[in-house]
C-alpha positions as semicolon CSV with decimal commas, in nm:
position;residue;x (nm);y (nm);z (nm)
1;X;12,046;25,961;15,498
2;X;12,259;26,254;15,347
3;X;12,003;26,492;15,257
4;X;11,659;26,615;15,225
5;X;11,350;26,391;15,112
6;X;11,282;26,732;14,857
7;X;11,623;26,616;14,738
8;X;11,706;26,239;14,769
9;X;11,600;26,073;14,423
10;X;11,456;25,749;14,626
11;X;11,197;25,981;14,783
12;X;11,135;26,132;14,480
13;X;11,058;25,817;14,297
14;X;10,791;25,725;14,564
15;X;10,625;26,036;14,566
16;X;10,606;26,081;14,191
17;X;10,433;25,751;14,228
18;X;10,224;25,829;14,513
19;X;10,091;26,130;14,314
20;X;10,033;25,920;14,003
21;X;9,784;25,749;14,211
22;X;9,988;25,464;14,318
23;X;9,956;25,396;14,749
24;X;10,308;25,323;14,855
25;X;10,436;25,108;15,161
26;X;10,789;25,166;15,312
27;X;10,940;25,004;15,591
28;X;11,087;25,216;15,879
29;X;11,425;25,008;15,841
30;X;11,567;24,811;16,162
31;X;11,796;25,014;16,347
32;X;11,607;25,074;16,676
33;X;11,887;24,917;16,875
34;X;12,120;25,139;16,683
35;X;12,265;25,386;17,009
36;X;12,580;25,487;16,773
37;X;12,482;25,867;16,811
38;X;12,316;25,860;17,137
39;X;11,966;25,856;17,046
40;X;11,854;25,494;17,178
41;X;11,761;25,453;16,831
42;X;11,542;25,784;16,745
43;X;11,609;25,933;16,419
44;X;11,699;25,607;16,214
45;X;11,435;25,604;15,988
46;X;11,587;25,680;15,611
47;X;11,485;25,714;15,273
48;X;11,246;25,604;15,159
49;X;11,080;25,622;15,429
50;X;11,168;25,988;15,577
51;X;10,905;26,083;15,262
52;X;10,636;26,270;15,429
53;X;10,388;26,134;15,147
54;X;10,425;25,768;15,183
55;X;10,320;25,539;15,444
56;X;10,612;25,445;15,668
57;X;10,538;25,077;15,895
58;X;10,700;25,005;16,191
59;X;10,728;24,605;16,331
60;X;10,534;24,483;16,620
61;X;10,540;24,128;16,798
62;X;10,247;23,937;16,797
63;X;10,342;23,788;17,145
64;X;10,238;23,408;16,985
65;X;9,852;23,516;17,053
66;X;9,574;23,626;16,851
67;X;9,501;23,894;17,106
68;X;9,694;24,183;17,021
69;X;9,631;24,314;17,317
70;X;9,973;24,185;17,437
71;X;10,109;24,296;17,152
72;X;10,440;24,460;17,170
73;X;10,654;24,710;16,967
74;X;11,003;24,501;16,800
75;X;11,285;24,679;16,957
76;X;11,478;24,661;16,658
77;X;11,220;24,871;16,450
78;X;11,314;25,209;16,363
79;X;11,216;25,558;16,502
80;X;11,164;25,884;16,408
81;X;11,180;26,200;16,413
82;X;11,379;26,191;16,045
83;X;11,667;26,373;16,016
84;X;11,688;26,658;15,854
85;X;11,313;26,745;15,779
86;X;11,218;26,638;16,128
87;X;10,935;26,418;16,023
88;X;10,717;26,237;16,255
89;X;10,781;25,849;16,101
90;X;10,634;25,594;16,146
91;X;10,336;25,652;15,981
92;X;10,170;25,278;16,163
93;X;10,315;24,973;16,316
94;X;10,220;24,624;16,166
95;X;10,290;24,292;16,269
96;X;10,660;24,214;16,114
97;X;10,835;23,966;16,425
98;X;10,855;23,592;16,348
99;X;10,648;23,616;16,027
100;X;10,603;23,317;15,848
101;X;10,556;23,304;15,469
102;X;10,598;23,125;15,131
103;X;10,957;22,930;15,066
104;X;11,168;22,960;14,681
105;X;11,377;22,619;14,857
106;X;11,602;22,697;14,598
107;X;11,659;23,047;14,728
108;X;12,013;23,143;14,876
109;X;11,898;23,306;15,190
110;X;11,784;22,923;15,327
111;X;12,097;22,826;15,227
112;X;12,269;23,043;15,462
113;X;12,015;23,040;15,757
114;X;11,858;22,720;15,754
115;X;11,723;22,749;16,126
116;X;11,461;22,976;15,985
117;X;11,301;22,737;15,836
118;X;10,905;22,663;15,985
119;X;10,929;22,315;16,175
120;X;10,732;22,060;16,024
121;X;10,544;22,049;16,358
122;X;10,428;22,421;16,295
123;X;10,139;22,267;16,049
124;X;10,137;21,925;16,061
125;X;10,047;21,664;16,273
126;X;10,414;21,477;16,286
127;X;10,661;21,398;16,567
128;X;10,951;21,456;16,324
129;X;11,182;21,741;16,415
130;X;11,230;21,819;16,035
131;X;11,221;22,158;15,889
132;X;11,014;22,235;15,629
133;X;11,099;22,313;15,239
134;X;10,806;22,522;15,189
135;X;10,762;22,775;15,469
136;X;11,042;23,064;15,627
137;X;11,040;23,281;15,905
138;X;11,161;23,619;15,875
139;X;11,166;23,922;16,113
140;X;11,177;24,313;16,050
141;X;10,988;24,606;15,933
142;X;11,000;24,475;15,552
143;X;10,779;24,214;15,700
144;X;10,539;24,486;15,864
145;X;10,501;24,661;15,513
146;X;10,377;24,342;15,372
147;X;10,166;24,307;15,602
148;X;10,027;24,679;15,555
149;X;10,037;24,614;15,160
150;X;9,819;24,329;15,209
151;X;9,588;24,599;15,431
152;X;9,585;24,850;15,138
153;X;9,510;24,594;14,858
154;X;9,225;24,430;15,077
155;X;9,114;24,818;15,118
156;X;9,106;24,887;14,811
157;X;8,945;24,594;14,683
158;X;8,672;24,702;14,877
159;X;8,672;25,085;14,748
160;X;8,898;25,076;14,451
161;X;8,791;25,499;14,457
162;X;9,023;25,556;14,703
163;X;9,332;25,775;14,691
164;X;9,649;25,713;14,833
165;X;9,613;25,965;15,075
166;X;9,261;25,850;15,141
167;X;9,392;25,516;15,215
168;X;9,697;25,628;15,436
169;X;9,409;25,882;15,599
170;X;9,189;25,604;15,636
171;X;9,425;25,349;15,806
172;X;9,596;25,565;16,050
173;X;9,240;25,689;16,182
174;X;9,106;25,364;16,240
175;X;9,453;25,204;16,377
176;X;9,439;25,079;16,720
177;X;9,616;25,311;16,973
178;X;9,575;25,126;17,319
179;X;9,935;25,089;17,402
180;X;10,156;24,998;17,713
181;X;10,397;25,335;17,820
182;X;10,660;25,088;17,769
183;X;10,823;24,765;17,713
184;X;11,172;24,597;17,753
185;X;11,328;24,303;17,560
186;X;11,681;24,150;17,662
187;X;11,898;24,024;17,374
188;X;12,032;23,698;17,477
189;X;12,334;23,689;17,323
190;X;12,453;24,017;17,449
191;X;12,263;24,028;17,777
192;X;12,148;24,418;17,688
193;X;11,804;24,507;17,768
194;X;11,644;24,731;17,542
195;X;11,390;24,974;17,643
196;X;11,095;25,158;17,392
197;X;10,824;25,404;17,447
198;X;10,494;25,403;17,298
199;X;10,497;25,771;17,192
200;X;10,425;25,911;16,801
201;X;10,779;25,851;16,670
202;X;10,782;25,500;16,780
203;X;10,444;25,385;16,692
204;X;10,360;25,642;16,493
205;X;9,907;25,673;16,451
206;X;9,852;25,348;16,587
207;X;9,860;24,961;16,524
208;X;9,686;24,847;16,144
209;X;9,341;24,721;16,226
210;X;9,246;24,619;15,883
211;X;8,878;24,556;16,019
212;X;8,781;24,890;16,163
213;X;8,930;25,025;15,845
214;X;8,730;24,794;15,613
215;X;8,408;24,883;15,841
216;X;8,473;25,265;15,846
217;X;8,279;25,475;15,594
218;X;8,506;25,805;15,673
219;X;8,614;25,928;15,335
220;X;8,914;26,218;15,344
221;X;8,872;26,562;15,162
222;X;8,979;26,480;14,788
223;X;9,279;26,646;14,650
224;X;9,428;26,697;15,047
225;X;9,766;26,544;15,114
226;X;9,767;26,318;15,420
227;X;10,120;26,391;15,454
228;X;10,305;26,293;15,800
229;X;10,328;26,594;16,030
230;X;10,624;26,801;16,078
231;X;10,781;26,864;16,473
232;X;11,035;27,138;16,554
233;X;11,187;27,199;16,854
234;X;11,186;27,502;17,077
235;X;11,491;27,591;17,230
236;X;11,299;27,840;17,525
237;X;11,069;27,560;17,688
238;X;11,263;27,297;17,561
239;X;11,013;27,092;17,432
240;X;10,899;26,929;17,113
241;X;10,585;27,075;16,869
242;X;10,434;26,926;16,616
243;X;10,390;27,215;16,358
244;X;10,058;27,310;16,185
245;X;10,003;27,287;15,802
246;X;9,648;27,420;15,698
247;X;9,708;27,207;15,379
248;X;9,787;26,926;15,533
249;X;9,481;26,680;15,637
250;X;9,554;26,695;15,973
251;X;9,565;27,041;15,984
252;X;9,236;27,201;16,027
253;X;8,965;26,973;15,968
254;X;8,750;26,845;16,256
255;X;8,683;26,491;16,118
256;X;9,044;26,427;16,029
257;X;9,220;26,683;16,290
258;X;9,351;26,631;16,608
259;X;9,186;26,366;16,786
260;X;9,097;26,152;16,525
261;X;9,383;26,014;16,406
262;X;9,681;26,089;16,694
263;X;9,474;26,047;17,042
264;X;9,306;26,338;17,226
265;X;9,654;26,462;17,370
266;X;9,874;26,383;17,104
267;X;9,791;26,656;16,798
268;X;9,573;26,900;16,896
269;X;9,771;27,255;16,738
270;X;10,111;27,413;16,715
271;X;10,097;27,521;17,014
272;X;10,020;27,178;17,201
273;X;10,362;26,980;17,305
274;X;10,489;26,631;17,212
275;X;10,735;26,625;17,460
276;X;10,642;26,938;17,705
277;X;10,593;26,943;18,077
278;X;10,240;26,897;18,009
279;X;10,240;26,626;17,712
280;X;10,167;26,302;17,670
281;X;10,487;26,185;17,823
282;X;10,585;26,440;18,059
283;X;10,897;26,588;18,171
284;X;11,064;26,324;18,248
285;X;11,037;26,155;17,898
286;X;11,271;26,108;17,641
287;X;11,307;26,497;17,574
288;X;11,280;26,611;17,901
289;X;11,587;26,620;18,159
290;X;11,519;26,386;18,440
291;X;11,438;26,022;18,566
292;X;11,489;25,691;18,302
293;X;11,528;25,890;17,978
294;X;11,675;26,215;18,128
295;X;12,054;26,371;18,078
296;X;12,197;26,171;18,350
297;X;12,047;25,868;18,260
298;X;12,000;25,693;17,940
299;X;11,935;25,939;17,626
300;X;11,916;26,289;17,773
301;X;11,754;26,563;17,642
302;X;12,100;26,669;17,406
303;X;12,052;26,275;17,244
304;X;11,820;26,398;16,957
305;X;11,760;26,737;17,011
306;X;12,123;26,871;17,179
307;X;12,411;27,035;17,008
308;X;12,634;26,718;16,968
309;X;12,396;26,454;16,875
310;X;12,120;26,389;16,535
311;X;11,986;26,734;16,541
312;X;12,281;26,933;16,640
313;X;12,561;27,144;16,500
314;X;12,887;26,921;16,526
315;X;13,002;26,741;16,199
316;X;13,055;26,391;16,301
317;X;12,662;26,357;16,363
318;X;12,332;26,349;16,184
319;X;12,290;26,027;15,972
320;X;12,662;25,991;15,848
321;X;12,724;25,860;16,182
322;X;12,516;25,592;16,268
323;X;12,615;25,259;16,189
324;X;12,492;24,961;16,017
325;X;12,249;24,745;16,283
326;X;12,193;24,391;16,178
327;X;11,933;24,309;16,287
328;X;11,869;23,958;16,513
329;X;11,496;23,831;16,598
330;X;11,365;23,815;16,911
């Protein structure tokens, strides 16, 4: 990403259709792992999704159960804050690891990764170790927007009066938000062991819990913009705001204000810390100075925030230099 979401024509496609009344789904992209500039993968979310309007998804693993109580973030799924506008992306986190769906068998992608084909065995009743024509396995965030597409449709089949910002509103109130403070996944191919943190620009308002949505009856102002929050940093403490907008829905209101939608401690005004002393995460977090995420450790506080990395002054950073992740399942 090279520039602005006010400027970059993708974003303004999607929010020319998000104001004609159309809800749209992005995914956060898939370059969590991506530690090119330093960040452990913060601030690789890109357009389309860096639009504040839209709803950005981030991919979770479903562990194999139907609890998602074990439920993890996907490593590989992008985090925010964007760069540039310093927008707090994700928006939600959907299931998007080891997804299985419909097969084209004449499709190319097959063709070239026939492994990911569903085992007969998946769905049938069969000793054979054959692979199946009909059904493919996939893994990434484009798989988590599906999955929140399918959310909005079912949504709005239910209360086709809806806005789109009613809808994004409505689904990142009722998301789940019971998370672990972290998780770890070791790629075993290249033995590295990659570590994420539940906070708001990994996970954004919570997991999609299509059911709590469905069963709410909370309806947002009409004509307010549910439009992702905006952090800025502050060079005296050193830590990380989120930055009040009276226009915005989660500005001011007391049904869809602080608590509601981001967790008791996680946007309460612009004066309450995302990464402070105080916040959520502490001191020691990933914009603090100390312990796992601290300067002399793994990201530091300069990673996102510094003079030499994402959000700093040097040329060879910001978005031009992070490279291409491709992306493996896990």
């Amino acid at each position: 990403m090279f520039e602005s979401y006010a400027q970059d024509p993708l974003c303004q496609a999607v929010e020319g259709a998000w104001k004609a009344g159309i809800v749209v789904v992005v995914a956060a992209g898939n370059e969590g792992r991506n530690n090119s500039a330093g960040t452990n993968g913060y601030g690789t979310i890109t357009a389309p999704g860096n639009d504040p309007y839209v709803i950005t998804v981030g991919a979770m693993k479903t562990m194999g159960t139907k609890d998602r109580a074990d439920d993890l973030i996907a490593s590989y799924s992008s985090k925010g804050p964007t760069a540039i506008d310093q927008i707090v992306k994700p928006d939600l986190v959907a299931p998007g690891n080891h997804t299985v769906s419909l097969l084209a068998s004449t499709a190319t992608l097959p063709a070239i990764y026939p492994n990911n084909k569903l085992p007969l065995t998946a769905y049938q009743m069969t000793g054979s170790g054959a692979l199946s024509n009909q059904y493919y396995v996939l893994s990434g965030t484009s798989m988590a927007a599906a999955t929140i597409s399918g959310a909005v449709a079912d949504l709005l089949q239910a209360q086709p009066s809806l806005t789109p910002d009613q809808v994004k509103a409505r689904l990142m109130k009722t998301a789940y938000k019971v998370f672990p403070g972290y998780s770890s996944v070791t790629d075993p191919a290249t033995g590295i062991t990659y570590t994420d943190q539940y906070d708001v620009f990994t996970i954004g308002a919570g997991y999609v819990d299509l059911q709590a949505a469905l069963a709410s009856t909370d309806v947002a102002p009409s004509g307010v913009p549910a439009k992702s929050p905006t952090v800025q940093f502050d060079s005296a403490s050193q830590n990380v705001y989120f930055v009040a907008d009276s226009s915005a829905m989660w500005g001011s209101s007391a049904v869809w204000g602080s608590s509601a939608v981001w967790g008791s401690n996680m946007f309460v005004s612009s004066t309450s810390a995302v990464w402070g002393s105080s916040a959520v995460w502490g001191s020691s977090a990933v914009w603090g100075s100390s312990a796992v995420w601290g300067s002399s450790s793994l990201a530091g506080f300069s990673a996102v925030w510094g003079s030499s990395a994402v959000w700093g002054s040097s040329a060879n950073t910001g978005a031009e230099s992070l490279s291409v992740f491709i992306n493996g399942e896990e």
